[in-house]
C-alpha positions, 0 to 999 in steps of 0.5 A: 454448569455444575448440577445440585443435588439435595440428599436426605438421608434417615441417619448419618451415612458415615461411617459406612458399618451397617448396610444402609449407611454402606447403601447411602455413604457409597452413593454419595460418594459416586454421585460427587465423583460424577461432578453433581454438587451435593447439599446433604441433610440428614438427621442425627439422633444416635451415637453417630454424630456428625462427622466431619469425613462427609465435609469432602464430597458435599458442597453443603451439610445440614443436620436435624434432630429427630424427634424421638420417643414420644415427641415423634409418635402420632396416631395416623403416621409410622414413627419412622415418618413421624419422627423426621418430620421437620420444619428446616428441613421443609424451608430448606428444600423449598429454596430453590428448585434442585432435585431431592434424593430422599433416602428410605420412606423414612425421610418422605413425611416431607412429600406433602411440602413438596412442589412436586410438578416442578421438581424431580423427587426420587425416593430410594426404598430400602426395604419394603418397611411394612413387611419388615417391620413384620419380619421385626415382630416375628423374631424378636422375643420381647412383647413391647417390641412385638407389639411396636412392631406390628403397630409400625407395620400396619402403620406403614402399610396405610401410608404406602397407600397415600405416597405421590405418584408423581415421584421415582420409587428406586427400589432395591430388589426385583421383589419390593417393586413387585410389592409397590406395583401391586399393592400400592399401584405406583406407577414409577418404580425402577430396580437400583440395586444397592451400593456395595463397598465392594466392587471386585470379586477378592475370595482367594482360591484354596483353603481357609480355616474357620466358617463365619457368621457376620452380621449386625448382631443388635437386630432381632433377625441376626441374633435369631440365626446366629443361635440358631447355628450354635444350637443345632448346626454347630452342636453336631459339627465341630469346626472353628465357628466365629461370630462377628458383629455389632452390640451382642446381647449378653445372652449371645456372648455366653451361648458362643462361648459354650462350646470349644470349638465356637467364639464370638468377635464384638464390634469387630472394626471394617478391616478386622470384620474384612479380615475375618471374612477373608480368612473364613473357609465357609461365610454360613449365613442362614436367613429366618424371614418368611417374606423377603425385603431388600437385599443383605448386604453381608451377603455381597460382603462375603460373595466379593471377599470371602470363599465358600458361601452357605444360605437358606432360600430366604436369604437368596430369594429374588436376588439372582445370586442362587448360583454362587452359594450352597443351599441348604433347608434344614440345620442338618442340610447346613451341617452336611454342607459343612462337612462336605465343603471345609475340606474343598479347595475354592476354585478359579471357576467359583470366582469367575462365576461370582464375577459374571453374577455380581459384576454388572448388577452391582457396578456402582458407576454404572447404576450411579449414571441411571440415578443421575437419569432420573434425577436430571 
């Protein structure tokens, strides 16, 4: 007898090019791999569309509006909530009695509609959204943003309060479930750690002949540390540094360009991105939040595929991986690293140790036969 499964998913999970919709796409895929038949609904409000590449793993789809600007605002909810509040998606639900998958507290406005003594419901947190949002207001420089992010955060944190105990919060790091055991006291939460695209550790023992910096570089946080490596790492250590990501702002395009010895790729394809990450030498990837949430999936990216590894703290906290990757506090700290490393071959022993640390924690199979657990 064949086992069904609704999904909600914050947004389109295909194509799989930032990491929540690699998070998503890779455990849909998993979970029709595994014989559950999946009626996916998720909400489409941006350039993504609705593309027919999902059609192969799900039994049904189903796409919603969301109601954006201020159609989507409310005095009490986050506009994150708010705004995918929708009737369908409500009547659809209630049909029948499957289990529901919703992805990101985004998608839980649902909640309340929900019959929740009688079906399974788990709720997939991607970060712990109040301190992101926190972490949003911080580096970005506009003021309108500023303040938006702020509202949002203190928004979220209010409604975290009222979030059913009856549901199974799956979180993505070992600190986010601290943060909804303590301050939100929700009784079952369980760690699931994401769903990299990346199950294999490819870095290639030897030389590589650029460092790089990767990210989706039209969120504040990225922009604020790619600068921040051109303006104090990369003034005083005059490698090949490369900037690869998403939607560049102009003023990044010209910073990157200053220099000889610096460039930027936009809106690189997942296979050039691959390959960049591959041919680097040093993947430098600084992290400028004060409180971590969730876990950077750039980071797995460069550990499973690429060679040398520099972080801050931040960007490391928690996720078990300290071992795999130089640390460095200061840009000073980052620019001795550099010069140390780019002339040190990548070892066999470097590669084995990234194996014993990723392999088991990020094992998609096996953290697919946990969900399914707490879903049937």
């Amino acid at each position: 007898m064949s086992r069904h499964l609704h999904i909600v998913c914050l947004d389109t999970p295909w194509p799989a090019d930032y990491g929540g919709a690699i998070d998503m796409m890779n455990r849909i895929t998993m979970l029709h791999k595994m014989g559950i038949s999946i009626h996916l609904h998720y909400f489409s409000y941006n350039e993504r569309g609705t593309p027919n590449e999902l059609n192969q793993f799900c039994e049904s789809i189903t796409v919603y509006e969301r109601k954006e600007g201020h159609k989507g605002f409310s005095a009490k909810l986050p506009y994150i909530v708010a705004s995918r509040i929708n009737e369908q998606l409500e009547a659809n639900l209630q049909k029948d009695k499957h289990p529901v998958l919703l992805e990101g507290l985004h998608c839980t406005g649902i909640l309340p509609k929900l019959n929740l003594q009688q079906r399974k419901v788990v709720v997939r947190m991607h970060n712990e959204e109040s301190t992101y949002y926190k972490e949003l207001a911080r580096s970005t420089s506009s003021l309108f943003k500023k303040l938006y992010f702020l509202h949002e955060s203190r928004l979220i944190k209010k409604y975290n309060q009222q979030l059913p105990k009856e549901c199974i919060y799956a979180c993505i790091s070992a600190e986010d479930i601290q943060v909804l055991q303590h301050d939100y006291k929700l009784p079952h939460i369980n760690l699931l750690p994401a769903f990299p695209s990346w199950q294999q550790v490819n870095g290639e023992e030897g030389m590589g002949n650029l460092c790089l910096f990767h990210g989706n570089l039209s969120v504040p946080e990225n922009e604020e540390a790619a600068i921040w490596l051109l303006r104090h790492v990369f003034t005083n250590v005059r490698k090949p540094f490369v900037i690869a990501g998403k939607k560049p702002s102009k003023r990044l395009e010209k910073l990157a360009h200053i220099f000889q010895h610096t460039c930027l790729v936009a809106d690189p394809s997942e296979s050039e991105l691959n390959d960049l990450i591959r041919k680097a030498h040093i993947n430098v990837l600084p992290c400028f939040n004060k409180n971590s949430t969730g876990i950077r999936l750039k980071l797995l990216h460069a550990l499973f595929e690429g060679r040398h590894c520099i972080v801050n703290e931040p960007m490391v906290e928690g996720t078990g991986l300290e071992g795999a990757c130089h640390i460095g506090k200061t840009a000073n700290a980052f620019a001795s690293i550099i010069e140390q490393l780019y002339h040190q071959p990548f070892t066999r022993e470097e590669i084995t140790l990234r194996e014993r640390l990723l392999g088991d924690q990020y094992d998609n199979e096996k953290n697919t036969r946990q969900l399914i657990q707490y879903l049937y």
